[in-house]
N, C-alpha and C positions, 0 to 999 in steps of 0.2 A: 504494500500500500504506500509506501512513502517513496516510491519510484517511481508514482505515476504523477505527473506534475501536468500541472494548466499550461493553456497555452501561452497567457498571461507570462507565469513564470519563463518558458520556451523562449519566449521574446527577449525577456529581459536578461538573460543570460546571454545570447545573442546580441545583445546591443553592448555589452559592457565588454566582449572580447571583440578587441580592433584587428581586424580582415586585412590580411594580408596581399598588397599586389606583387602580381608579376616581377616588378622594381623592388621589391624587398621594403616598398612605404607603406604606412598602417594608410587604411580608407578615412581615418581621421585627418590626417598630416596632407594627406593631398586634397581633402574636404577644404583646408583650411587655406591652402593656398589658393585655390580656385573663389573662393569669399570673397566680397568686395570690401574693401576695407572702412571701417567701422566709421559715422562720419567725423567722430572727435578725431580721429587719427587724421585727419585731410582736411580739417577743416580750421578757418584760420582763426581768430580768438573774438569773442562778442563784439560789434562794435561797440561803440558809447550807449548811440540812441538805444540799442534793445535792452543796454543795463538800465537807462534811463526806463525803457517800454514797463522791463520787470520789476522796477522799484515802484513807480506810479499806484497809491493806492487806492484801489475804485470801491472800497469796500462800504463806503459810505452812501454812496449813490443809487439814489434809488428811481430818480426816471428813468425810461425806456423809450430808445427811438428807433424805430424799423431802418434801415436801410436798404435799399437798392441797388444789389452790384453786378456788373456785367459779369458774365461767364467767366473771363481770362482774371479778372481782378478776386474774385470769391475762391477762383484756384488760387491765388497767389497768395493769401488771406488764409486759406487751409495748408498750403507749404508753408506759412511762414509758423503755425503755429507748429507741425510738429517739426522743424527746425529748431526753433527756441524754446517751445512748450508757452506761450503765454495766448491766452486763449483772445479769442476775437471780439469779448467785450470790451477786453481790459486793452485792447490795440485801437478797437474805436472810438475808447474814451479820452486815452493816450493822443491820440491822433487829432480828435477836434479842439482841444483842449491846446496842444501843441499851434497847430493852425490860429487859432485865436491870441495866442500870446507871441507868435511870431510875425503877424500881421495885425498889430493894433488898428488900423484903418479899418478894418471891418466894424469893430468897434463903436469906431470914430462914429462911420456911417449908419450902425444900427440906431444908436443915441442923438444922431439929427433926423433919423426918421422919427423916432419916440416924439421928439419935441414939436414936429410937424405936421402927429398925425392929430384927426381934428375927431371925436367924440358926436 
């Protein structure tokens, strides 16, 4: 009775001894060369803005604004989260937030409409 083993187990014996090639390399060694390589390993150090993106804290904030983004822009909005990991609320609050403080004129011109507009 204790020689008859699941398949379960069959597997996992099998996976823990590394398979021999032709070339005398385990199937692991040559698994690992063929990999792509990992993207820390390639990839070049955070810029500023995404430290700035990551620090930004939206945790307070509690409107909500639908946006609207083209196809290529919502991919590029999903690469960029798992890239960095910072998700697409805290990029779009980052973002307008950003845009407003580095274009005061918008500002400028919201605040002569306010004063302009007539009740």
């Amino acid at each position: 009775m204790s020689k008859i083993k699941s398949l379960a187990d069959q597997l996992r014996e099998q996976m823990a001894v590394p398979a021999v090639s032709p070339l005398g390399m385990s199937s692991q060694v040559e698994h690992s060369k063929n990999r792509a390589p990992k993207p820390a390993e390639t990839m070049d150090p955070l810029p500023d803005i995404v430290e700035q993106i990551k620090g930004y804290d939206s945790s307070g904030n509690k409107s909500m604004v639908h946006v609207k983004l083209d196809a290529q822009t919502a991919k590029l909005v999903g690469h960029f989260k798992m890239a960095t990991g910072v998700d697409n609320i805290k990029l779009g609050a980052f973002a307008i937030r950003y845009l407003f403080d580095t274009h005061p004129e918008l500002k400028t011109y919201i605040k002569n409409f306010i004063q302009n507009l007539e009740l």
